[in-house]
MIGU-563229 format. One line per 2 residues: number of its first residue (from 1); their letters; for each residue x negated, y, z of C-alpha. Coordinates in nm, 2 decimals, padded with zeros to 4 digits. Each point is the difference from the previous one (the first is absolute). Layout:
% MIGU-563229
NUM = A = X/Y/Z; ...
END
This chain:
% MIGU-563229
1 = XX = -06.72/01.47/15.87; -00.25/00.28/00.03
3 = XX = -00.15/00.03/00.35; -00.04/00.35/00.18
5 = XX = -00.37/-00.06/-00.04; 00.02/-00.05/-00.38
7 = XX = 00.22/00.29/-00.03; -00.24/00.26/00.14
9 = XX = -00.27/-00.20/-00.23; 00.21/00.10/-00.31
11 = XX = 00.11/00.35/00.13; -00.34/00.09/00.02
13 = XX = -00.12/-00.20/-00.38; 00.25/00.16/-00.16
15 = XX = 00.11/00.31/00.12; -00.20/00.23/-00.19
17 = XX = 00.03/-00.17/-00.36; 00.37/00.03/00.11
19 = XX = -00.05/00.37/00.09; -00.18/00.07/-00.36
21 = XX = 00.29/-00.20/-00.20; 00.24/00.27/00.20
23 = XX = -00.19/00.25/-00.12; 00.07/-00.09/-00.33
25 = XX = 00.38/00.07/00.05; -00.02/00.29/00.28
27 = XX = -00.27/00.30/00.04; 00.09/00.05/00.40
29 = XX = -00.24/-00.19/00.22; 00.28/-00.03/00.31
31 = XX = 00.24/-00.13/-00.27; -00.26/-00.27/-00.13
33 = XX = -00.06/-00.08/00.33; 00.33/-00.07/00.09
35 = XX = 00.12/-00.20/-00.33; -00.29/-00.19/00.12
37 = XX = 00.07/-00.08/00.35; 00.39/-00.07/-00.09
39 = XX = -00.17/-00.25/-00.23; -00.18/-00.19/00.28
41 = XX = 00.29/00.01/00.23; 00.25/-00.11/-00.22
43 = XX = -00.25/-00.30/-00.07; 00.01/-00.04/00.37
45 = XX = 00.37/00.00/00.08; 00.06/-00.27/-00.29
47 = XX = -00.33/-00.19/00.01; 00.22/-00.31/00.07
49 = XX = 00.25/00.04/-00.27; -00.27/00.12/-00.27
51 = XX = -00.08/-00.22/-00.28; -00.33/00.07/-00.16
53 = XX = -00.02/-00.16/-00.34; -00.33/00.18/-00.11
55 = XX = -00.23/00.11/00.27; 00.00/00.18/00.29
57 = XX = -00.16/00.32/-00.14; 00.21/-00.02/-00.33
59 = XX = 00.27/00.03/00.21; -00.10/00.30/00.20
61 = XX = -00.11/00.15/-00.29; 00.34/00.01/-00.19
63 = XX = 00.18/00.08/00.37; -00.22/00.31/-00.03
65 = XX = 00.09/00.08/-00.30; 00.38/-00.11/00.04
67 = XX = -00.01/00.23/00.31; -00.19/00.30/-00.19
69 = XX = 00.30/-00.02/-00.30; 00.25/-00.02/00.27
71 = XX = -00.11/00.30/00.19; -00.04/00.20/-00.34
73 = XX = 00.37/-00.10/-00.08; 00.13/00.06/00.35
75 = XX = -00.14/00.36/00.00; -00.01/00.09/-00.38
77 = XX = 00.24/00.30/00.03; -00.23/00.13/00.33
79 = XX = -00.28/-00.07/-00.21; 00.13/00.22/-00.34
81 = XX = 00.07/00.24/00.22; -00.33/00.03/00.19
83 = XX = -00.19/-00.02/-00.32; 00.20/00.31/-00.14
85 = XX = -00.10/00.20/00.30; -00.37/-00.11/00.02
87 = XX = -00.03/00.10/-00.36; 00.18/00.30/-00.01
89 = XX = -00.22/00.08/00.35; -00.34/-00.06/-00.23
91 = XX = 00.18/00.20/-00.30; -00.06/00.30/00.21
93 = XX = -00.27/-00.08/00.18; -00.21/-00.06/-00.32
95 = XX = 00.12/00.28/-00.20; 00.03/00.30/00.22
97 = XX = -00.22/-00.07/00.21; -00.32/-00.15/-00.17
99 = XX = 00.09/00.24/-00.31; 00.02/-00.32/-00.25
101 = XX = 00.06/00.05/-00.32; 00.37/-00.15/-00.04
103 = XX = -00.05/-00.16/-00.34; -00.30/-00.16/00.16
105 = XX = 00.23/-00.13/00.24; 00.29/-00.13/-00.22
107 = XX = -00.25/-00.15/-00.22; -00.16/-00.19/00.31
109 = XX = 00.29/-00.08/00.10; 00.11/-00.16/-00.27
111 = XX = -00.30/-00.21/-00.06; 00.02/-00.15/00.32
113 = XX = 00.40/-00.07/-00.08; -00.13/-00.22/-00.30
115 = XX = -00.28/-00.15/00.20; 00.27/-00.11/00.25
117 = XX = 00.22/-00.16/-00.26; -00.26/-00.13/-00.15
119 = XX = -00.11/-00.20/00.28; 00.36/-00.07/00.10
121 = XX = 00.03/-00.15/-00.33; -00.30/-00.24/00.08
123 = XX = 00.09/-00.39/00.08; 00.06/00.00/00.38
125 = XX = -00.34/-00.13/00.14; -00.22/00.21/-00.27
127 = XX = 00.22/00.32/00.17; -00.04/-00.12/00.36
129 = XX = -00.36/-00.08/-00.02; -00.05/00.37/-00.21
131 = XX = 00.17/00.15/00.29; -00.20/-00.15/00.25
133 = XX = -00.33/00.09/-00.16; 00.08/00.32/-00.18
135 = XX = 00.25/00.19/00.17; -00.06/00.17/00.39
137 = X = 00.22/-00.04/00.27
END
């Protein structure tokens, strides 16, 4: 049985490698935040019932990321939908307004399409650990 005392202990070990494993999954920093704290609370409410086989921060680790591919599946169609409108917003932000060339643009645009699934196509630690060191926030 964790005690309150430990608890705050691991909140405050852990709640920032937590925060950067989010961040592989979700770009909004209230979002990450939140998977994360549902994370620590739900360890909370069951602390008695949970059976760690592994270790403690093995465990938090794949709540985190549990919770991240839960939130992603939860909101997938909000998500799609946001994305369309965020790019279509930068579509004409970027060309009429900074007078880009547009085959400058479709050809960036593309190249950072096969960077993505390139890296998506990565084993799962080699693309979260690429994330976390080579792609912003």
């Amino acid at each position: 049985m964790v005690s309150k005392t430990d608890f705050e202990q691991l909140f405050r070990q852990y709640y920032l490698t937590l925060c950067h494993i989010v961040r592989g999954y979700v770009r909004d920093q209230m979002i990450i935040e939140e998977i994360v704290n549902d994370v620590f609370i739900k360890f909370w409410d069951n602390r008695s019932q949970i059976e760690i086989r592994s270790s403690l921060k093995d465990y938090l680790f794949k709540s985190a990321r549990n919770a991240s591919i839960d939130y992603l599946r939860a909101n997938r169609k909000y998500l799609r939908q946001t994305a369309y409108i965020d790019e279509q917003q930068i579509v004409c932000t970027t060309l009429a307004d900074l007078d880009e060339n547009p085959l400058d643009y479709l050809v960036s645009r593309e190249t950072g399409v096969r960077i993505m699934q390139a890296i998506d196509g990565l084993p799962e630690r080699y693309r979260l650990t690429f994330k976390l060191c080579r792609i912003p926030p």
